[in-house]
VEXZA-797024 format. One record per atom (N, C-alpha, C): atom name; x, y, z; residue in one letter; residue number from 1. Coordinates in pm, 1 decimal. Atoms other than C-alpha are relative to their C-alpha. Example, Ala and Ser with C-alpha at 12.3 -4.5 7.8 and 13.67 -1.06 7.14 Angstrom:
// VEXZA-797024
PT   atomo         px         py         pz   residuo   num
PT       N       89.0     -119.0        0.0         a     1
PT      CA     1230.0     -450.0      780.0         a     1
PT       C       90.0      120.0        0.0         a     1
PT       N      -82.0     -119.0       -6.0         s     2
PT      CA     1367.0     -106.0      714.0         s     2
PT       C      -77.0      109.0       73.0         s     2
***
This chain:
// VEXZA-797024
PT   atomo         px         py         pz   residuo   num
PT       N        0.9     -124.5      -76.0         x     1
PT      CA      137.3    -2411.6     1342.2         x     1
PT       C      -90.3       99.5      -71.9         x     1
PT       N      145.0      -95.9       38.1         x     2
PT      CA     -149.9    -2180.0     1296.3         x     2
PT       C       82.0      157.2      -27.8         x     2
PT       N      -36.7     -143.7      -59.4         x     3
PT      CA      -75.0    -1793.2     1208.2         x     3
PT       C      -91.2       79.9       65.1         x     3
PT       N       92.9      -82.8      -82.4         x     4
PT      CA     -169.5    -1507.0     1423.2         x     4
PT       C      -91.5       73.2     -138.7         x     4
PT       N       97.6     -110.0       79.0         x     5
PT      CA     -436.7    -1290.9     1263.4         x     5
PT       C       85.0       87.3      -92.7         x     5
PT       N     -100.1     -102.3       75.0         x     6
PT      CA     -192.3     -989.8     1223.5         x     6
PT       C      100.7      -48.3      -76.0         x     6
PT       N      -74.7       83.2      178.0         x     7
PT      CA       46.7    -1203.1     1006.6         x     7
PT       C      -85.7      -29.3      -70.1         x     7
PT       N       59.8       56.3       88.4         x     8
PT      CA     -231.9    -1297.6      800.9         x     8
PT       C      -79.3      113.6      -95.7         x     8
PT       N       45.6      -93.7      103.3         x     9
PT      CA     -369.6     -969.3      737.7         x     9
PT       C      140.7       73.2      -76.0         x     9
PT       N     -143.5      -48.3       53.2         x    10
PT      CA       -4.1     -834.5      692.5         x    10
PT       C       23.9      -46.1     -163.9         x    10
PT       N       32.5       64.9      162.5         x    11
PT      CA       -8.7    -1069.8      387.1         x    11
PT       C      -82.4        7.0     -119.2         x    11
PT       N      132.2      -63.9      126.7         x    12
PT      CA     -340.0     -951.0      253.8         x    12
PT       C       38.4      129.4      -59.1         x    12
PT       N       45.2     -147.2       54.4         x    13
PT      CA     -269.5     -599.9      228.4         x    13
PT       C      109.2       61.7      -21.3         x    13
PT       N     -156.4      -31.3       46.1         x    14
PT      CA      115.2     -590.3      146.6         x    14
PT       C      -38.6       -2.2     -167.2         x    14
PT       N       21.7      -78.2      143.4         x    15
PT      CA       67.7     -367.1     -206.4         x    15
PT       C     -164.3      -35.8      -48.9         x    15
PT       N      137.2       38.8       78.0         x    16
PT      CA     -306.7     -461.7     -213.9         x    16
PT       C      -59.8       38.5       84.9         x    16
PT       N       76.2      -86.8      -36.9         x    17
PT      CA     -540.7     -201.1     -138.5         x    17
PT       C     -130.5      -75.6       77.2         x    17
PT       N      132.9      117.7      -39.4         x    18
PT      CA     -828.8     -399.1      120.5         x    18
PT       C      -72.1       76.3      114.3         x    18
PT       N      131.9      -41.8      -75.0         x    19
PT      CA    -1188.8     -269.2      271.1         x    19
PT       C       48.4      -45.1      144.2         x    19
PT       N        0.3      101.0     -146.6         x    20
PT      CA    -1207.7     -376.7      629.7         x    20
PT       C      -58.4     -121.1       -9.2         x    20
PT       N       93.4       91.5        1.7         x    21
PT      CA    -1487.6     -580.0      567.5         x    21
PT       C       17.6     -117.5      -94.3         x    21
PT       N      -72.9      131.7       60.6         x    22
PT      CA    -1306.8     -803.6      306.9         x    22
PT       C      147.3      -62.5       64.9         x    22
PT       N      -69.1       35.3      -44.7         x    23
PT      CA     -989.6     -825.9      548.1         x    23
PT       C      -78.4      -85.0      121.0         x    23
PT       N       58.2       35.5      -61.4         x    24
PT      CA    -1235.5     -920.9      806.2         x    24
PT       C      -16.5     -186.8      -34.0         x    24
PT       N       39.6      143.7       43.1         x    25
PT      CA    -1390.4    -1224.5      599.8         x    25
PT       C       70.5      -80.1      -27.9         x    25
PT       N     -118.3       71.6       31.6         x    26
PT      CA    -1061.6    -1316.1      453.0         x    26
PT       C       54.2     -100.9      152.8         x    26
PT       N      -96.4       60.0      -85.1         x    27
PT      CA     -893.4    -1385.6      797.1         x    27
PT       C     -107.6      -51.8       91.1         x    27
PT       N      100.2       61.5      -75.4         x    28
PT      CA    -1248.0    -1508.9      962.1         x    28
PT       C       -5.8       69.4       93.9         x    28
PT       N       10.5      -65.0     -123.1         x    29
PT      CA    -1278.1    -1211.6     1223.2         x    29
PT       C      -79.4      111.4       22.4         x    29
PT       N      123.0     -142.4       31.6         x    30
PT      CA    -1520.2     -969.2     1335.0         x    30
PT       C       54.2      126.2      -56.7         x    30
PT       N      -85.3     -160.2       47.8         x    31
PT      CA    -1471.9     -593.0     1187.9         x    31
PT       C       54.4       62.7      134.0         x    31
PT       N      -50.0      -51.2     -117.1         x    32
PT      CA    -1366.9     -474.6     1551.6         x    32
PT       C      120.3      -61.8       25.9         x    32
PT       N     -125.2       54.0       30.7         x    33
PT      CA    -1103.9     -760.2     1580.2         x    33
PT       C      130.0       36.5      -96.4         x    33
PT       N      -67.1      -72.0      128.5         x    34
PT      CA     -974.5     -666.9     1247.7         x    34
PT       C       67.9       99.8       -3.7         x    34
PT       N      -78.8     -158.1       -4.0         x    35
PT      CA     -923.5     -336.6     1337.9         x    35
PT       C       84.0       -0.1      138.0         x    35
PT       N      -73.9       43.0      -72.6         x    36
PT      CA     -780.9     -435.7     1645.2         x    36
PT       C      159.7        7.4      -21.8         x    36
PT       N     -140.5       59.9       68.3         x    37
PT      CA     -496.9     -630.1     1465.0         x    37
PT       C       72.3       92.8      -54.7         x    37
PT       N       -6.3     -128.8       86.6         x    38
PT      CA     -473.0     -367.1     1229.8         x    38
PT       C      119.8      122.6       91.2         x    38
PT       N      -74.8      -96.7      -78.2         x    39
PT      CA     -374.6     -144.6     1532.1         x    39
PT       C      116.8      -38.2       -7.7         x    39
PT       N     -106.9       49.9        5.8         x    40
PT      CA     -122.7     -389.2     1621.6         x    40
PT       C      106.1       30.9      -59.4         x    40
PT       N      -99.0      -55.8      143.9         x    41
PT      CA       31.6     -394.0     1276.3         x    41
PT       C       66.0      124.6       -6.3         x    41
PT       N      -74.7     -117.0      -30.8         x    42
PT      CA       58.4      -43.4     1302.6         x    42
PT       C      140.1       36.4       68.3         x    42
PT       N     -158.9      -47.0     -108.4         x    43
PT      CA      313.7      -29.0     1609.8         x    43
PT       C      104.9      -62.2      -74.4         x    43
PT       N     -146.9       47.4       47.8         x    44
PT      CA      564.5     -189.0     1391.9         x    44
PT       C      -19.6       16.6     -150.9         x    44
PT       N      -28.2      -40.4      134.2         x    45
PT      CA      465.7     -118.8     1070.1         x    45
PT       C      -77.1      123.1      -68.2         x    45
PT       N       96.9     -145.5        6.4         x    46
PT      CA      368.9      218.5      854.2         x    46
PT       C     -128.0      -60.9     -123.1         x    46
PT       N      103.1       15.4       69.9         x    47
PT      CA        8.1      113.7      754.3         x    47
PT       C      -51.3      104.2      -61.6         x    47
PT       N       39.9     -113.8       35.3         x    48
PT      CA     -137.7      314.2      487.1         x    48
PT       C     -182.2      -13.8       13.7         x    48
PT       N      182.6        2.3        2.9         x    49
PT      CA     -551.1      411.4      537.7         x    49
PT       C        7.5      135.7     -106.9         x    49
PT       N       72.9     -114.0      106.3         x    50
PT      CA     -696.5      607.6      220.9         x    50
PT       C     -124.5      -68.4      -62.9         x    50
PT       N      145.4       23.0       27.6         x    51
PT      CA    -1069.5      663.5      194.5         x    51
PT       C       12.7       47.2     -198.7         x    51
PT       N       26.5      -35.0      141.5         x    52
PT      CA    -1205.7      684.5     -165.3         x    52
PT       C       96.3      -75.0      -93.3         x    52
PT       N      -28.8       67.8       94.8         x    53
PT      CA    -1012.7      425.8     -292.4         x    53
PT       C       -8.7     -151.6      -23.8         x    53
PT       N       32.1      144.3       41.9         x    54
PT      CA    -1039.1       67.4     -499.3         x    54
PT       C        7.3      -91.5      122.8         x    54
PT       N      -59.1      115.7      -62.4         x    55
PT      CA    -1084.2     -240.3     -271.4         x    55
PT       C       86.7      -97.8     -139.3         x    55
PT       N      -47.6       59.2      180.7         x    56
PT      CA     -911.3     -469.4     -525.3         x    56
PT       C      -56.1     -164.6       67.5         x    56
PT       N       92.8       96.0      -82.5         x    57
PT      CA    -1092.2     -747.2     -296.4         x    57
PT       C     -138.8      -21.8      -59.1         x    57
PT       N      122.4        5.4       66.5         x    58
PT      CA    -1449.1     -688.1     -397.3         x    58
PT       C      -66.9      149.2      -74.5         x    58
PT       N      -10.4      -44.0       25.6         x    59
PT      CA    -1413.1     -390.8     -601.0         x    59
PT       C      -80.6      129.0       17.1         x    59
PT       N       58.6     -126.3      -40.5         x    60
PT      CA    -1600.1     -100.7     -402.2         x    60
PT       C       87.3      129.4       63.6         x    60
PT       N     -130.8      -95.6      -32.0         x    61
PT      CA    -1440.5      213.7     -361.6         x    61
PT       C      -55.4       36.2      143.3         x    61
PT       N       64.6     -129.7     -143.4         x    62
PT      CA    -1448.0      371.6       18.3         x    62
PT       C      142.2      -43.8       74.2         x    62
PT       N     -151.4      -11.9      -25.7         x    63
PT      CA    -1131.3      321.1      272.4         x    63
PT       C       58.8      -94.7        2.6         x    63
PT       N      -59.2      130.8      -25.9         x    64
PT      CA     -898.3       90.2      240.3         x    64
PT       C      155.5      -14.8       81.9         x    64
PT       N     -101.3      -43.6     -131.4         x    65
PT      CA     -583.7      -21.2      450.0         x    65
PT       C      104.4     -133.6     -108.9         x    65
PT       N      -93.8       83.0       64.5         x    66
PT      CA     -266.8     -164.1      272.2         x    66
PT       C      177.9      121.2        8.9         x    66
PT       N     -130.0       10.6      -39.8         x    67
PT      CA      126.7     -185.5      298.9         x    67
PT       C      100.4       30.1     -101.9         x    67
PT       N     -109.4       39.2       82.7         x    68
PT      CA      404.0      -95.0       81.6         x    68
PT       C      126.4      -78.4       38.5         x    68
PT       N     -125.3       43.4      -25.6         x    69
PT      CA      739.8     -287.7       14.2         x    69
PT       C      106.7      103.1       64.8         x    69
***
């Protein structure tokens, strides 16, 4: 059984700060998809977005989108 996208980024970015563009490549999906999902995620969970900080992915700072416990 395959997972959906949004479970897969859910997993990336639970306590780990991630670019779009490395959640993108991670889960194989365009950056529009991504953010898509992303939305998704949102309606059920409180996603955090803060610009100006670490990807911890490929270590460039600008916005990233991740989950606390």
């Amino acid at each position: 059984m395959s997972e959906t996208p949004a479970a897969l980024i859910t997993a990336l970015i639970v306590e780990r700060p991630m670019c779009i563009d490395c959640i993108a490549k991670r889960v194989d999906l365009s950056v529009t998809a991504t953010e898509t999902a992303i939305t998704m995620i949102q309606a059920a969970l409180d996603v955090h977005r803060e610009r100006a900080r670490l990807c911890r992915a490929c270590g460039t700072m600008g916005e990233v989108f991740y989950l606390s416990r």
